[in-house]
GUKE-919144 format. One line per field, with one value per residue: x, y, z of N, C-alpha, C in turn; residue in one letter; residue number from 0. Coordinates in steps of 0.02 Angstrom, whole numbers, plus 50000, padded with zeros to 5 digits. Layout:
N
n_xx <- c(X ...)
n_yy <- c(Y ...)
n_zz <- c(Z ...)
ca_xx <- c(X ...)
ca_yy <- c(Y ...)
ca_zz <- c(Z ...)
c_xx <- c(X ...)
c_yy <- c(Y ...)
c_zz <- c(Z ...)
residu <- c(A ...)
num <- c(NUM ...)
END
This chain:
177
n_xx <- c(49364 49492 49664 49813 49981 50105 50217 50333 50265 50283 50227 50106 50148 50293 50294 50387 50351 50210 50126 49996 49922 49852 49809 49761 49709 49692 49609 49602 49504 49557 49612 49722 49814 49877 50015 50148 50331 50475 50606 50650 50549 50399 50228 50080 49989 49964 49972 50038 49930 49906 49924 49760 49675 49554 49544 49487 49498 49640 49676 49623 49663 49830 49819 49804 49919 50000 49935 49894 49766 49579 49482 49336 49264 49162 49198 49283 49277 49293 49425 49516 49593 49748 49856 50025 50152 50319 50457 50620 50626 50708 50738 50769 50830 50956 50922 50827 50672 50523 50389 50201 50136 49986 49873 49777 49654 49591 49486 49488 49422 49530 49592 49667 49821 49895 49951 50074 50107 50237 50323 50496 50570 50485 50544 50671 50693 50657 50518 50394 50255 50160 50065 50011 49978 49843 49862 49997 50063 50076 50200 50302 50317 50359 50488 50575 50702 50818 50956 50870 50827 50692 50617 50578 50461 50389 50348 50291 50189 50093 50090 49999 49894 49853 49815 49710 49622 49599 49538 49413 49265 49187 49230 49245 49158 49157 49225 49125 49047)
n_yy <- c(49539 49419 49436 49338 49330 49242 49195 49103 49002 48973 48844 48855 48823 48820 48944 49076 49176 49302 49437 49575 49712 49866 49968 50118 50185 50322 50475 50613 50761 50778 50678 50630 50534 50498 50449 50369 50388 50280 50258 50247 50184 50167 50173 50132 50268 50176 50051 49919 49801 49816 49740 49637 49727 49781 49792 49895 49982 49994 50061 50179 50198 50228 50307 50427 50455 50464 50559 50648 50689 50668 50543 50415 50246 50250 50331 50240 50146 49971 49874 49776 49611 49568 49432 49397 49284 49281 49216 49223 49358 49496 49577 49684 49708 49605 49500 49327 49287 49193 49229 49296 49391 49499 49618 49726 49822 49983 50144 50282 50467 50566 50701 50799 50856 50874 50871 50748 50611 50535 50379 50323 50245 50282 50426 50415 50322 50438 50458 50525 50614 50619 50706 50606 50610 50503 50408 50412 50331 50206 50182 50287 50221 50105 50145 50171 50145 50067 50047 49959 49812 49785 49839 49780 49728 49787 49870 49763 49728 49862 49893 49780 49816 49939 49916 49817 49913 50003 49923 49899 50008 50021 50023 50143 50235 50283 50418 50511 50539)
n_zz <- c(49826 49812 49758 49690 49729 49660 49597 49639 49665 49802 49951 50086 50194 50178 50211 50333 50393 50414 50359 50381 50309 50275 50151 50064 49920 49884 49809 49723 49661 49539 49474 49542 49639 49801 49839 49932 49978 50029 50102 49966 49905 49816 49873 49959 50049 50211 50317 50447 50520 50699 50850 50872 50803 50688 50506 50467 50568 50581 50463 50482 50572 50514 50414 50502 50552 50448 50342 50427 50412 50484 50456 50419 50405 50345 50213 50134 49992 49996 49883 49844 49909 49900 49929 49920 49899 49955 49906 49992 50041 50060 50208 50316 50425 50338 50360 50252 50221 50191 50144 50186 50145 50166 50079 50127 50045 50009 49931 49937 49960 49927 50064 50102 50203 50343 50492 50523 50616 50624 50626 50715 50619 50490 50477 50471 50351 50281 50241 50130 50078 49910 49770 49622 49471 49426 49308 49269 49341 49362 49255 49334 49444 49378 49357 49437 49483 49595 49735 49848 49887 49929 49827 49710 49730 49789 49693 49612 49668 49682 49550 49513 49591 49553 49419 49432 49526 49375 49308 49352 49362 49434 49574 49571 49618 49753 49739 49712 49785)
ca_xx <- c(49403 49550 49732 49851 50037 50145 50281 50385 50244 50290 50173 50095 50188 50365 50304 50401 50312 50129 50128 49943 49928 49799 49844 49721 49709 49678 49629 49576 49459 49601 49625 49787 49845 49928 50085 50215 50408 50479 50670 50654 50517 50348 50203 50020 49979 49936 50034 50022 49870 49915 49868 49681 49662 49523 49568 49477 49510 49722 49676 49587 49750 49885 49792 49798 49996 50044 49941 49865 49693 49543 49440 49313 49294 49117 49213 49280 49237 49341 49454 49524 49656 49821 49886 50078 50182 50362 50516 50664 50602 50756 50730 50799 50893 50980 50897 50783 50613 50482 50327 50146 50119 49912 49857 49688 49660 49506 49472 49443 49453 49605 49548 49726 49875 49905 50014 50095 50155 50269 50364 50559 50579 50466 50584 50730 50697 50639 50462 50359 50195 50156 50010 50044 49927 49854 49870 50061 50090 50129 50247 50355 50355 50406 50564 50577 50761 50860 50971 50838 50794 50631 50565 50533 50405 50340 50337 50225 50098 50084 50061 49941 49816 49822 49769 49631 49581 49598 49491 49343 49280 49126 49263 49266 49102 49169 49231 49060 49019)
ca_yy <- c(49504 49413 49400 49302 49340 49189 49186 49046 48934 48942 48836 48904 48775 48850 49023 49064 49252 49332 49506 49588 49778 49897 50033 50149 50229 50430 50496 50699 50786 50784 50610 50607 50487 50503 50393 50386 50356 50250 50215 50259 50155 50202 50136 50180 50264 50114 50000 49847 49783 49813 49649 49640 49773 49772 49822 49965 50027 50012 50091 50229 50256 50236 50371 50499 50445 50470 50622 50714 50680 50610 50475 50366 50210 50247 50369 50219 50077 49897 49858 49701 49593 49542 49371 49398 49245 49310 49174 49244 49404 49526 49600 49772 49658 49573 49418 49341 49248 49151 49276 49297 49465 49483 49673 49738 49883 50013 50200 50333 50540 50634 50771 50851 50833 50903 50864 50708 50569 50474 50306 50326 50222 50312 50467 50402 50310 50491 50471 50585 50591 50660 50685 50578 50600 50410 50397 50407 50310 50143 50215 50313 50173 50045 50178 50206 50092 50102 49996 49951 49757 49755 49893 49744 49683 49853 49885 49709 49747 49945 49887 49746 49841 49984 49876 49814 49977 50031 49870 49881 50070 50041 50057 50213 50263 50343 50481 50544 50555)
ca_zz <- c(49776 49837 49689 49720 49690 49694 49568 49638 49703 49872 49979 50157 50237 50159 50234 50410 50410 50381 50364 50359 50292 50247 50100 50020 49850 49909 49733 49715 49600 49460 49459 49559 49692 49857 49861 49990 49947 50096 50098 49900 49868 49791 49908 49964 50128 50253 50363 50478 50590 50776 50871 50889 50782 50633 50451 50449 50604 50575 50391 50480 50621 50475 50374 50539 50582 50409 50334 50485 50406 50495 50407 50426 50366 50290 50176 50078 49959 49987 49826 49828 49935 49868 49948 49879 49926 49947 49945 49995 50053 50122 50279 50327 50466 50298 50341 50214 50236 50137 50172 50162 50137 50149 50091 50091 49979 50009 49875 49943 49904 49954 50090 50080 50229 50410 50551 50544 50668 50575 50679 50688 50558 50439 50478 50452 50305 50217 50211 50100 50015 49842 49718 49562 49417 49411 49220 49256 49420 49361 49232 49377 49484 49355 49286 49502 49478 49641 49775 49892 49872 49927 49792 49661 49775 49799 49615 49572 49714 49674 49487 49509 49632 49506 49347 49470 49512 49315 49254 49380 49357 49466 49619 49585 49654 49793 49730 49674 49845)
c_xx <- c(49473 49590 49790 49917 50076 50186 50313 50336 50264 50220 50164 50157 50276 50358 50338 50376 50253 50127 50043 49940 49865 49841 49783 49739 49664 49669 49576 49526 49470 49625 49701 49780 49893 49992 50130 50300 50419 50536 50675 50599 50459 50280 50136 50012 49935 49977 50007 49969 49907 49872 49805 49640 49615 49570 49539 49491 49608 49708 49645 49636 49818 49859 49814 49869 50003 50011 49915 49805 49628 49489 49396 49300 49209 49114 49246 49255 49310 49369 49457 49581 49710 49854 49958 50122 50245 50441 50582 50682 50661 50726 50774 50870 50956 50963 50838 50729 50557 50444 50269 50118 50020 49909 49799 49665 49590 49528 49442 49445 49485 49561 49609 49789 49868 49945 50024 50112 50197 50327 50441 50569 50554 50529 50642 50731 50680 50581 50418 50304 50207 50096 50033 49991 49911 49878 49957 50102 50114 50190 50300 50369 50400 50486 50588 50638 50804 50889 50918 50812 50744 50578 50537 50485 50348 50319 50282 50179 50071 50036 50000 49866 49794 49775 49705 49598 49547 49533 49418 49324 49219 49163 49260 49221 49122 49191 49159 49024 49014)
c_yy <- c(49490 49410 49380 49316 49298 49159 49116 48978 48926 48907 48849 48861 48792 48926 49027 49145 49259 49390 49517 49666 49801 49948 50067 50202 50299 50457 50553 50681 50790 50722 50604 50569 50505 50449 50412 50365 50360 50213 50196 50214 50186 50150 50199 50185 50193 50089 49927 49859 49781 49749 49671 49683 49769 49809 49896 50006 50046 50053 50166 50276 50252 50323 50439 50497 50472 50536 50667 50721 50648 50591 50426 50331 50205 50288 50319 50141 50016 49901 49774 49698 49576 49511 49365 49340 49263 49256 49235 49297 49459 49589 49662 49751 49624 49505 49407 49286 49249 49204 49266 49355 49489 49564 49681 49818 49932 50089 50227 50412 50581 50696 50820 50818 50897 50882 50794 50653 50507 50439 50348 50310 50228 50386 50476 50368 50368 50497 50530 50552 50653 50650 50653 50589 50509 50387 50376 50392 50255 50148 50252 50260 50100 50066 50176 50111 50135 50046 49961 49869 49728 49797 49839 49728 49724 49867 49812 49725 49773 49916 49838 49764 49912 49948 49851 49861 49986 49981 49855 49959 50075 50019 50113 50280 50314 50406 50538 50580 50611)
c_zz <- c(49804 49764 49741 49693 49706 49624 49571 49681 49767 49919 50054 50194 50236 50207 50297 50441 50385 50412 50365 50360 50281 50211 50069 49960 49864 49820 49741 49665 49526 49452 49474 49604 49739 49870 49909 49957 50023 50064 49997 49860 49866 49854 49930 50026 50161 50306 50401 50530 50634 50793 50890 50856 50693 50569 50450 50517 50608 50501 50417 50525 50596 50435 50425 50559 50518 50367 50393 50483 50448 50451 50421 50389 50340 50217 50128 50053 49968 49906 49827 49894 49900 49942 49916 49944 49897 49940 49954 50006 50089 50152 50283 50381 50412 50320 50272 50241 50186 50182 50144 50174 50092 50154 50070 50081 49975 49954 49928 49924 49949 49984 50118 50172 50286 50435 50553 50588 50644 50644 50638 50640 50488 50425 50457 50399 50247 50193 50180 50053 49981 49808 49659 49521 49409 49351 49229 49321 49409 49322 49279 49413 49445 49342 49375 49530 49552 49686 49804 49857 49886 49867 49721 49667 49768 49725 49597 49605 49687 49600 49472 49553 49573 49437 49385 49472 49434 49287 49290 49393 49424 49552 49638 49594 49717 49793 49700 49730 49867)
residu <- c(X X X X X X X X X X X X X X X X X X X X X X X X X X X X X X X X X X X X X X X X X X X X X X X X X X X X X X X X X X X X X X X X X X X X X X X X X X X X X X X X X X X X X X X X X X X X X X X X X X X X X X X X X X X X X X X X X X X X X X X X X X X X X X X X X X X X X X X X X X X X X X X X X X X X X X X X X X X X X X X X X X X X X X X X X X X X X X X X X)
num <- c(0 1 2 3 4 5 6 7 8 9 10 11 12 13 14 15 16 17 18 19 20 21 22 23 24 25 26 27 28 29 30 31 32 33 34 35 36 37 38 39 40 41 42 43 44 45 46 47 48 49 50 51 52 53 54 55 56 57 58 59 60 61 62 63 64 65 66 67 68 69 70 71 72 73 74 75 76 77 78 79 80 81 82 83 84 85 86 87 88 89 90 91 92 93 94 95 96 97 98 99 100 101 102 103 104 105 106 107 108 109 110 111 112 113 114 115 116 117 118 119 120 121 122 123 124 125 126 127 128 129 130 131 132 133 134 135 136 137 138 139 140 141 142 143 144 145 146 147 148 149 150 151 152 153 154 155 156 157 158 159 160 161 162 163 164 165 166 167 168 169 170 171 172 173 174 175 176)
END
């Protein structure tokens, strides 16, 4: 299932970036969620495709950089993509750019946290994961008010892959497993 997030109508042709991510929804036996806070924002373990690099195989070496876990990728079920077209997008550089921020979204079940390898720039921005009860994840991240001008962004994603999740239950097969 691809959604599309495009607010201001930008068309491809306006874009001058294309981001492509993988993030997964880690959810326990108690119906919590693994989130990361990154430079104060709320966000799901994942990160960017390396060149040449499949979705599931960057979703399977973000997972072991960021909790210490290993994972394979017959442990989860696909969600959806989110196509979010960004105008005006600021940059950590303080530049800004029209973006096409393409994420693709897999479920699977939290098998707990180990040793780390987090990038400088995870480090220094303060990265940390947390369990969140799901019931009360879009609720923290919507009240989750702070400088950082890309966390609006982060806040419509976060909230529109959760209501996906929430409104298609037969996702949530994998945890049965």
């Amino acid at each position: 299932m691809d959604i599309v997030i495009n607010d201001d109508n930008l068309k491809l042709e306006e874009v001058n970036e294309i981001n492509n991510k993988v993030r997964s929804l880690l959810i326990d036996e108690d119906n919590n969620i693994l989130v990361a806070n990154y430079y104060g924002i709320y966000l799901l373990p994942g990160g960017s495709l390396d060149k040449e690099e499949s979705k599931e195989t960057a979703l399977i070496r973000e997972l072991k950089e960021e909790t210490g876990t290993d994972y394979s990728i017959d442990e989860f079920t696909y969600l959806c993509t989110i196509n979010y077209y960004q105008k005006n997008y600021p940059k950590r550089n303080g530049k800004f750019k029209n973006r096409l921020l393409t994420t693709h979204y897999y479920v699977g079940k939290y098998k707990g946290l180990s040793m780390q390898s987090l990038t400088e720039s995870e480090k220094t921005g303060n990265f940390k994961l947390e369990l969140i009860p799901l019931d009360k994840l879009e609720e923290i991240i919507a009240n989750n008010k702070n400088n950082n001008p890309r966390n609006i962004y982060f806040i419509k994603e976060l909230i529109t892959v959760l209501k996906y999740y929430n409104d298609n239950p037969n996702k949530r097969m994998i945890l049965n497993k």
